[in-house]
C-alpha positions in Angstrom: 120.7 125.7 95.6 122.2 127.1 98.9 118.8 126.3 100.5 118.7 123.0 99.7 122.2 122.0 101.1 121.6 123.8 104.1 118.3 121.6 105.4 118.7 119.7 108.2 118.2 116.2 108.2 115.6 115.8 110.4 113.2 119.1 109.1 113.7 117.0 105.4 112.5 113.7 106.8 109.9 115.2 109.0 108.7 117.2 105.6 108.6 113.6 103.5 106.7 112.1 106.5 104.1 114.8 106.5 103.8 114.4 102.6 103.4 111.0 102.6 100.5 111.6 105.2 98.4 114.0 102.8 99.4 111.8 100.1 97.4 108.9 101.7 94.4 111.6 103.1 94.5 113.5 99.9 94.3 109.7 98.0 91.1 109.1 99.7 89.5 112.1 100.1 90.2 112.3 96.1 88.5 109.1 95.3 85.4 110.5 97.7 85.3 113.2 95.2 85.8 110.9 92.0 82.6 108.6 93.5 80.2 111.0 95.0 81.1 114.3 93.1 81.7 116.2 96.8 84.6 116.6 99.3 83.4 114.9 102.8 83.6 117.1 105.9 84.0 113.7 107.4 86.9 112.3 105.5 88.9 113.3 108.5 87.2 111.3 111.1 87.7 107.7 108.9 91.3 108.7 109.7 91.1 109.1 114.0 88.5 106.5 113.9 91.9 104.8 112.1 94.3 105.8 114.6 91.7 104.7 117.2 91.0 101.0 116.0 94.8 100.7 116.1 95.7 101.6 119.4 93.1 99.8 120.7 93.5 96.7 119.1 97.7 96.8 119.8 96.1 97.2 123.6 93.1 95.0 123.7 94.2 92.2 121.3 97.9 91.9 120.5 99.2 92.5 124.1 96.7 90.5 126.0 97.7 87.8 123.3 101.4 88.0 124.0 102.3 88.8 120.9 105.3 92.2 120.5 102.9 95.3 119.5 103.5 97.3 116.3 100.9 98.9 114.2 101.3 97.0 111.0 99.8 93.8 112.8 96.4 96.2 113.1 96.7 97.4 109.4 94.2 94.4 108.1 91.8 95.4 111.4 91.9 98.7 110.4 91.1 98.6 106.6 88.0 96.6 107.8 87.3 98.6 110.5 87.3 102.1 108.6 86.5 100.7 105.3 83.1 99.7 107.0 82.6 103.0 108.4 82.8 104.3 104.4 80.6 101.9 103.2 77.8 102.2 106.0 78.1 106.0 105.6 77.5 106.2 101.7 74.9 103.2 102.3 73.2 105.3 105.0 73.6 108.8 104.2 74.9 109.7 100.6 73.2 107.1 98.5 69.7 107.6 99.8 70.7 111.4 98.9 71.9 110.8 95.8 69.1 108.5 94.7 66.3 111.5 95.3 68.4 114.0 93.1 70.6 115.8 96.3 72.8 118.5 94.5 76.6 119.7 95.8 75.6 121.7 98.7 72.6 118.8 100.5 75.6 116.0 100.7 78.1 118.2 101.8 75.8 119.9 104.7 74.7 115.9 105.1 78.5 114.8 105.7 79.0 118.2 108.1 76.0 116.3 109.9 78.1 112.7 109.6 81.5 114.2 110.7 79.5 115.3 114.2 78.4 112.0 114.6 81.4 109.9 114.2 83.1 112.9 116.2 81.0 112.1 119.0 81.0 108.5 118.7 84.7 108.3 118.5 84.7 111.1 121.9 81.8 108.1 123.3 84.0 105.4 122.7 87.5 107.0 124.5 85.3 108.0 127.4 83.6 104.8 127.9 87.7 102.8 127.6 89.2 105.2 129.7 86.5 105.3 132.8 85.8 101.4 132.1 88.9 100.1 131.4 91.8 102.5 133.1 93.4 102.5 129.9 94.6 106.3 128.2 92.6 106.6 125.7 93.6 110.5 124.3 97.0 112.3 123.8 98.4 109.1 122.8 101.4 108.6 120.2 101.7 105.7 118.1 104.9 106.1 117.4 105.9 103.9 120.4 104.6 101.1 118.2 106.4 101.5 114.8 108.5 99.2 113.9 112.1 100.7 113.4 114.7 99.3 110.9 118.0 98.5 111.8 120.6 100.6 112.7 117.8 103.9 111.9 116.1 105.6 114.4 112.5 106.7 115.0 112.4 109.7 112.0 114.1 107.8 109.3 112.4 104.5 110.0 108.8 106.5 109.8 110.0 108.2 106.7 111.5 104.9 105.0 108.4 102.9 106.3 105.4 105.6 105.0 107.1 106.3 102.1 106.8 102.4 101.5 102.8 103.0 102.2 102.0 105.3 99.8 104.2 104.0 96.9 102.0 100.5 97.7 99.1 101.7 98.1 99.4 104.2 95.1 100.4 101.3 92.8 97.2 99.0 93.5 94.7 101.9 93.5 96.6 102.6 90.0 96.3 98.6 89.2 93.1 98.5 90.6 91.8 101.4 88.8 93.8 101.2 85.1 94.7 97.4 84.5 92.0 95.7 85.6 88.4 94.8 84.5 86.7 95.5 87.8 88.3 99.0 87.3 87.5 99.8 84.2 83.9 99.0 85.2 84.3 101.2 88.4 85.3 104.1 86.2 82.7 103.2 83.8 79.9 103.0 86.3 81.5 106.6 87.9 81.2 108.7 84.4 78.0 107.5 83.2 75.7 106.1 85.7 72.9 105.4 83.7 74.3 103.9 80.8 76.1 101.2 83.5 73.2 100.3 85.0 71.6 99.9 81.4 74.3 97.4 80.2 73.6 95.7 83.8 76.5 96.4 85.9 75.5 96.4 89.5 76.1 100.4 90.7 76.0 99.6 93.5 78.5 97.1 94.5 81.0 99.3 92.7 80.3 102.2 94.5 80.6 99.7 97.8 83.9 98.9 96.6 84.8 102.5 96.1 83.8 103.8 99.7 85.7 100.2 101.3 88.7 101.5 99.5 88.2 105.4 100.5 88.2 104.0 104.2 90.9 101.4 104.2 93.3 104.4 102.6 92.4 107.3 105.0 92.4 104.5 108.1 95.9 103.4 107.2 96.8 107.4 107.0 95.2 108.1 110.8 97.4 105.2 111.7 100.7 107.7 110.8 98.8 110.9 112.0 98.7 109.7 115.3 102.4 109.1 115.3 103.0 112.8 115.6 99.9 114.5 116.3 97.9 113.5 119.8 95.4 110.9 119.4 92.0 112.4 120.1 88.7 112.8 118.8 89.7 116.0 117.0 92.6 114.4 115.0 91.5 114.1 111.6 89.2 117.0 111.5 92.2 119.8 112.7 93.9 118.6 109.8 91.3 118.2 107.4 91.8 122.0 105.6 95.2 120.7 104.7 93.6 117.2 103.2 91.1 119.6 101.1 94.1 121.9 99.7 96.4 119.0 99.1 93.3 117.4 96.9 92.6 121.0 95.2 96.2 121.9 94.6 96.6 118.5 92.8 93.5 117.5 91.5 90.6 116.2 92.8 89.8 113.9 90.0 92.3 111.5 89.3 94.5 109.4 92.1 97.7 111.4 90.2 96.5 115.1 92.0 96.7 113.3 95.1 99.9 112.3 95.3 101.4 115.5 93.7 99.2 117.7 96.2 100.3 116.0 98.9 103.3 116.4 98.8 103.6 120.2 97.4 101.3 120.7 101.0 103.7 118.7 103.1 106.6 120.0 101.6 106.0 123.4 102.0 103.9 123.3 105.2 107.2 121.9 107.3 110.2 123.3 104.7 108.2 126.8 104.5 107.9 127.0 108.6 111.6 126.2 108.9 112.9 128.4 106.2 110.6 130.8 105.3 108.3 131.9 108.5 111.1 131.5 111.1 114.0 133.3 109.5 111.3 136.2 109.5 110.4 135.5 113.0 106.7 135.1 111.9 105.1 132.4 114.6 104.6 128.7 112.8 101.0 129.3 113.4 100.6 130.6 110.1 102.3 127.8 108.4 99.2 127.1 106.9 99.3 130.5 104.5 102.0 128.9 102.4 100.0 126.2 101.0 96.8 128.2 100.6 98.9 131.0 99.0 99.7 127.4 96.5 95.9 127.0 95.9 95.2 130.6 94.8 98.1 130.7 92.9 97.5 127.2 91.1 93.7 127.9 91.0 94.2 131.1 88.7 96.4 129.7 86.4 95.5 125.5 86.2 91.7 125.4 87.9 92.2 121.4 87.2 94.8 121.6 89.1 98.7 120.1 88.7 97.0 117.3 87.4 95.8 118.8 84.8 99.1 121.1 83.8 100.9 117.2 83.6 98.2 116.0 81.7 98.4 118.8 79.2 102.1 118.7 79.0 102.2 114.8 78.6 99.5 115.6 75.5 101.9 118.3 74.4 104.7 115.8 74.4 103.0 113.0 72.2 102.0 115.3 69.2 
């Protein structure tokens, strides 16, 4: 209890911040999984190529227009913008794939392959805008463009403002997914391909859907990665470990072990360096132990993950 009194303010908001980031990774890498049956290697570019269409358009659109920059005006370009990345890459890569029998291992060596090429196209791009156009195109924050609440400052207003994110964008994908006809066709088409297609529901266009929606989450999530981490080419993909144990430590089938694995990784990435690793004067470098040492632990005892501990316990509960 002591422990919990004694956090400082800002290590506790930082530590929801960073939750609510893996919370929106973790929501689409999870619903990569949930489509396609394998975690993407290049799940972490949608997310720079995110943080990249938002910067740019706050400097090539909004400010040449007049109009007072802040990141939420380029949320709608981005959900475009990284939701047609998602689609082009399951329409050009993992369908094809998938339609001649690929197991596990071809589509994730095939998106190692796609993550190198929107790498380089996203290095191509801040290259060609910085020699071209004088403008700084890496090491970049956009936190200079959040928009900050009244009487808060920076931390609290990107903890109040993210946590608003993910509780929205939780809520449709639950909507969207549970109370709706167009999901209950999307999660019928997802279980039994065949038999979908044999009661003539376009595949697909559902799996379309799916890959828009994996792209539109994971660019909104780049947009709040870049407010902390620098904005380069290697943004998503340094983090991307984190995004796969956040999705295994909460379960990588359902939309639920995202949002409980992101925020046991953020939690315990930022509250564990503070508390745990410095106090032992162990460098923050090996942060990243604390949440692995989650997986194993998890892994031995609930392989579904704590998705599936609440699902049995919720079982438990109505018998």
């Amino acid at each position: 209890m002591e422990l919990f009194v004694n956090i400082d303010y800002p290590t506790l908001a930082r530590a929801v911040i960073f939750s609510n980031i893996y919370v929106l990774l973790a929501l689409g890498l999870n619903l990569t999984y949930i489509t396609t049956k394998i975690p993407s290697f290049a799940h972490g570019d949608l997310a720079t190529i995110g943080a990249y269409v938002s910067y740019l358009s706050i400097v090539f659109l909004f400010t040449q227009l007049g109009v007072p920059a802040n990141v939420y005006l380029t949320i709608p370009i981005v959900a475009l913008a990284t939701g047609a990345v998602a689609v082009l890459s399951y329409v050009a890569v993992f369908r094809p794939m998938i339609r001649r029998g690929a197991g596990i291992t071809p589509l994730m060596i095939a998106s190692f392959g796609l993550h190198f090429v929107l790498f380089a196209s996203v290095a191509i791009v801040a290259d060609y805008v910085q020699n071209t156009f004088k403008v700084l195109s890496r090491n970049v924050l956009l936190a200079r463009w959040e928009f900050v609440w009244p009487g808060t400052d920076l931390l609290t207003s990107v903890m109040i403002n993210s946590t608003i994110m993910v509780v929205v964008v939780t809520a449709l994908l639950y909507i969207l997914l549970y109370k709706s006809r167009y999901g209950i066709v999307m999660r019928a088409s997802i279980d039994n391909l065949y038999l979908a297609r044999a009661v003539g529901i376009n595949v697909e266009r559902v799996f379309a859907v799916a890959w828009l929606l994996i792209g539109a989450v994971t660019g909104i999530a780049g947009i709040y990665m870049a407010m902390f981490f620098p904005m380069t080419e290697e943004l998503g993909w340094l983090r991307l470990a984190v995004v796969f144990v956040a999705s295994v430590v909460g379960g990588l089938s359902n939309i639920y072990g995202a949002v409980l694995g992101g925020y046991v990784v953020g939690l315990s990435l930022v509250l564990g360096a503070a508390y745990i690793l410095t106090p032992l004067g162990v460098p923050t470098e090996f942060q990243l132990a604390i949440p692995f040492a989650f997986v194993i632990v998890i892994l031995l005892f609930a392989p579904q993950g704590l998705a599936g501990i609440v699902s049995k316990i919720v079982e438990r509960g109505r018998r």
